[in-house]
N, C-alpha and C positions, 0 to 999 in steps of 0.2 A: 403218392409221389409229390403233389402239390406240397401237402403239409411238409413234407421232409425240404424242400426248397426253399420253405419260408420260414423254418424253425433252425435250419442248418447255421452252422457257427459262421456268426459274422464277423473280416479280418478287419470291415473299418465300415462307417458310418458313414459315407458318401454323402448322402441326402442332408442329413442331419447339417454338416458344415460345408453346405453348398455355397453361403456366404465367403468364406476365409476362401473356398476354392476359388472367388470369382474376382475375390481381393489379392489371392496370389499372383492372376492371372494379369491382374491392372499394374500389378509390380514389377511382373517380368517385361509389360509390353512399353509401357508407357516412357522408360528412360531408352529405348531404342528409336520409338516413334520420336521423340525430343530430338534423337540425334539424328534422326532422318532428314528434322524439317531444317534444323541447322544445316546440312551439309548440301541439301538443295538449294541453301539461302546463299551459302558462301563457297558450293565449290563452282568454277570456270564452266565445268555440263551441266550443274543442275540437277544432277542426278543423286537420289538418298543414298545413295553409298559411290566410296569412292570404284571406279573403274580400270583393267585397263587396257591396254591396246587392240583386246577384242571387240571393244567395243569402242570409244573414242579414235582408235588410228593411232601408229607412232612406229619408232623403230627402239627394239629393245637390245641393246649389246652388256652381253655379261664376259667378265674376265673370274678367274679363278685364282685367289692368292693364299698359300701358303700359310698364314697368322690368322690370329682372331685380330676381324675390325670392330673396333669397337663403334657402339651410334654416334658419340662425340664425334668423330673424325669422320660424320657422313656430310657435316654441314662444312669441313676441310675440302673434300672430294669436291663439293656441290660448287664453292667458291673458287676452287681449283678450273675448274670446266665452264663455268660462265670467263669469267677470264681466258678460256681458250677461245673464246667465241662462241659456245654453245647455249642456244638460248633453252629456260627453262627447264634445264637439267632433273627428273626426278629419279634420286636414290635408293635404291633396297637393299638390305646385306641380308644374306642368304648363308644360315649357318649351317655348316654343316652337321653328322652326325658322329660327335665323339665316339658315341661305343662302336659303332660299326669301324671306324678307325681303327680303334684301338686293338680292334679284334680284328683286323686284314694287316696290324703293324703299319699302317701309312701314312704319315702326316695330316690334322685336319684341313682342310680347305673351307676357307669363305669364298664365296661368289658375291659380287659386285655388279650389282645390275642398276644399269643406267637408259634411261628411257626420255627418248626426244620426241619432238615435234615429226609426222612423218614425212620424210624428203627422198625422192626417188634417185636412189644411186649417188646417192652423196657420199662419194669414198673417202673425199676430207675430212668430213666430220666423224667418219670413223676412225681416221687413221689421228685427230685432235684427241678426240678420245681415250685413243689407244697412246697416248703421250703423255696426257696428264695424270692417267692412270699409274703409268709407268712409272711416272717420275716418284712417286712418293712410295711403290710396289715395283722393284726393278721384275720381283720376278712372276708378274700377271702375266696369265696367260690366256686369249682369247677363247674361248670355248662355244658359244653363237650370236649370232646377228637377226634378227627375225623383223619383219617389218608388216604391218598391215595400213592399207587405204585407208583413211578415213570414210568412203561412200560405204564401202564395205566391210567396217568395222560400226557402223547406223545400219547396214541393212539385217549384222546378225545381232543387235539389239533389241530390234522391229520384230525381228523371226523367234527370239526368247520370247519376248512381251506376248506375243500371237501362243505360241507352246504353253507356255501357260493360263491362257485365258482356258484354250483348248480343255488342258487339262482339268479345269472346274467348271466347265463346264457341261462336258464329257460325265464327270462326278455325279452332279446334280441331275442331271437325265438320266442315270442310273437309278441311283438314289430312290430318282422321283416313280419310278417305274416296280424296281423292288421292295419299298418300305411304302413311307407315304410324304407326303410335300414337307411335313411340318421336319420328317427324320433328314430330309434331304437340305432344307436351306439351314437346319443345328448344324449337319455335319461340311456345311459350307463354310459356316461361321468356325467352328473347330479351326478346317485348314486354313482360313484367313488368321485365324488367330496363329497358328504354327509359324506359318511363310513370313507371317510381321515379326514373329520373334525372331527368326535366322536372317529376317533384312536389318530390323534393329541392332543385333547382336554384331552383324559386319561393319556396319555404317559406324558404332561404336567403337570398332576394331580401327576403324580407316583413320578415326580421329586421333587415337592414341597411339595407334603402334602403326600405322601407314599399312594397312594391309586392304590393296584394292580385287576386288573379284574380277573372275573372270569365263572365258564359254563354262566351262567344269563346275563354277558356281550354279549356273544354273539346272544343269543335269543334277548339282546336288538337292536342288530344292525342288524337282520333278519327284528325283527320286524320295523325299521326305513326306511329300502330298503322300503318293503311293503307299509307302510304309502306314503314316498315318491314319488315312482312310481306311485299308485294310482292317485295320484295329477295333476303328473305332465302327465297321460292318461286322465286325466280330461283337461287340457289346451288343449294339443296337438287336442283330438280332435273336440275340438271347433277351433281348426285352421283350421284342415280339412273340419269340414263341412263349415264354412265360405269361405273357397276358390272354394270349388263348384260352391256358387253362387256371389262371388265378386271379382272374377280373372278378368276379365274386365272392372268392375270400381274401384279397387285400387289395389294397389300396395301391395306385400307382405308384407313387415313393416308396412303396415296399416292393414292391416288382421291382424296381428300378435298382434298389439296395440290392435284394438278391441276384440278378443277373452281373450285377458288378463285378461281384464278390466271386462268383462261379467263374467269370473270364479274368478274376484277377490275376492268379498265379498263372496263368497261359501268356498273358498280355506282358509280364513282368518277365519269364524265363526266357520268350523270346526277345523280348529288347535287349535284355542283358547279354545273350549271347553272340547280339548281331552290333552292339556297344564293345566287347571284349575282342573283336575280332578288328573292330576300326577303330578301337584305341590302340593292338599291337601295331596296324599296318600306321599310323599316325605317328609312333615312336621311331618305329624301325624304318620305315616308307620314306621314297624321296622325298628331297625340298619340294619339287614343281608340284606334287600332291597334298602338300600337308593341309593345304586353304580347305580342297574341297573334301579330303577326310574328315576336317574339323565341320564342317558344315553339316556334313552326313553324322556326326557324331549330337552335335549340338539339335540338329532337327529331329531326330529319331528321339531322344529323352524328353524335348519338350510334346513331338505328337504323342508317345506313351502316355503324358500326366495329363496333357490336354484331354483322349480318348477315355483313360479312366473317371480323370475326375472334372473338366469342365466339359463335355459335351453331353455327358450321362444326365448330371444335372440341370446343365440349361435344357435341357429336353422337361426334366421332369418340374422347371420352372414353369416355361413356356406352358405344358400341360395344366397344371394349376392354376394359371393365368385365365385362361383360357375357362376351364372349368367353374371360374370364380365370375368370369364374365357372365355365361352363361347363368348362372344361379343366381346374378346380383336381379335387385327390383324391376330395374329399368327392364332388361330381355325377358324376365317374368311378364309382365305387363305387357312386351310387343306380342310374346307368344300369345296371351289370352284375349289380345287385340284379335291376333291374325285367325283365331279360331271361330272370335264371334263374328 
């Protein structure tokens, strides 16, 4: 059985281009962490990605109009509304879904969502709103007003930040308990690596295309740890059991190749299916969902490439590392110290 494990056809060489995987990995990360530290440098919270009223506080009023608006005419709107009095007006146009339209026969609709400072029961500034909207869309039509606290729009901030620490570390005392320390802080670094890609990837989003997260952002990147870890407990231990019985005739990088390769197509058929079911619900799926499908979309492809091909290897680095210390002069020489 050994020998059939480690002669079996291999679909790719993991180990081999553990380099290019680690340099792919600095590619994907590194222009979201850039846009991180900018957007904490230059946004009003300070925070790596833009936010919104779930956590900063504000009141959000969306009307629904009839036409496509186009972005030009967002910074019309914006100028419209500070001239009504409205300070620091922020704009979103909310498109709708053409096919679904087209297919129930019913006019598209854009949504116009407009987001203030939060003021308690300020009916004027609603009804400014509702004016200047008008004027230039006679036929907008209000559809909600939603408002939250600012203390309590910090305190579920506070309670995200807390969720997820929870979450890795919950991980890592698993981990640490069912594998061993070294499989446990790899498969830490793995999800550090995931979570920075999907904070990169928005924070990149917020800059360009003004798209700020919100509670549902977070539940998406709970749920992407999860996905991810899963995964990458599925490799790990089919390394394990592999090394029980082929520590003797191969070599760790070879165990490592092989166990890959055998959770490959498993690791692959279920991301794809759990990708093809939240890309239809992203096409077809409301507006107010589309952020945190996209997130669950975007996280689950980068934990897949992460769990097959940067945490397999950085294990089988780290091992090496480690192996190379041991065997160098210096730890020769303490061990024949420590005997004499």
């Amino acid at each position: 059985m050994s020998e059939t494990v480690l002669h079996q056809h291999k679909w790719i060489d993991v180990v081999k281009y553990r380099w290019v995987w680690f340099g792919l990995s600095l590619l994907l990360i590194v222009p979201g962490i850039i846009a991180m530290i900018y957007s904490t440098i230059t946004y009003p919270t300070h925070f790596p990605v833009k936010v919104g009223i779930d956590f900063t506080g504000g009141t959000i009023t969306q009307y629904t109009v009839s036409k496509d608006v186009s972005n030009n005419e967002v910074e019309k709107i914006r100028t419209n509304l500070i001239k009504a009095g409205i300070e620091n007006p922020v704009i979103q146009i909310l498109k709708s879904n053409n096919a679904i339209s087209k297919a129930e026969n019913i006019k598209p609709t854009t949504v116009i969502s407009v987001k203030t400072a939060f003021k308690s029961n300020d009916i004027k500034a609603e009804q400014k709103i509702g004016e200047s909207i008008k004027a230039d869309y006679p036929d907008a039509t209000l559809v909600q007003v939603s408002s939250i606290g600012p203390s309590l729009g910090k305190e579920l901030f506070v309670n995200s930040l807390y969720a997820l620490a929870l979450a890795f570390l919950g991980i890592v005392v698993y981990l640490s308990f069912r594998f061993q320390l070294d499989y446990a802080v790899i498969a830490l670094v793995s999800l550090a690596h995931d979570a920075l890609f999907v904070l990169g990837f928005f924070s990149i989003l917020g800059i360009f295309f003004d798209v700020h997260i919100d509670a549902l952002f977070i539940t998406a990147v709970l749920t992407v740890i999860g996905f991810s870890n899963h995964d990458t407990i599925v490799v790990f231990d089919r390394i394990r059991e592999n090394c029980r019985f082929l520590t003797k005739k191969a070599t760790f990088p070879e165990i490592v190749n092989a166990s890959v390769n055998q959770t490959l197509a498993r690791s692959i058929n279920t991301s794809l299916t759990t990708l093809i079911t939240l890309a239809a619900l992203y096409i077809f799926g409301g507006e107010t969902t589309k952020d945190f499908v996209l997130a669950m979309i975007v996280g689950i492809a980068i934990g897949t490439y992460s769990s097959i091909f940067f945490a397999s290897t950085l294990l089988d680095w780290w091992r090496e590392r480690k192996e190379a210390q041991k065997n160098s002069p210096v730890a020769k020489k303490q061990t024949e110290t420590a005997k004499v």
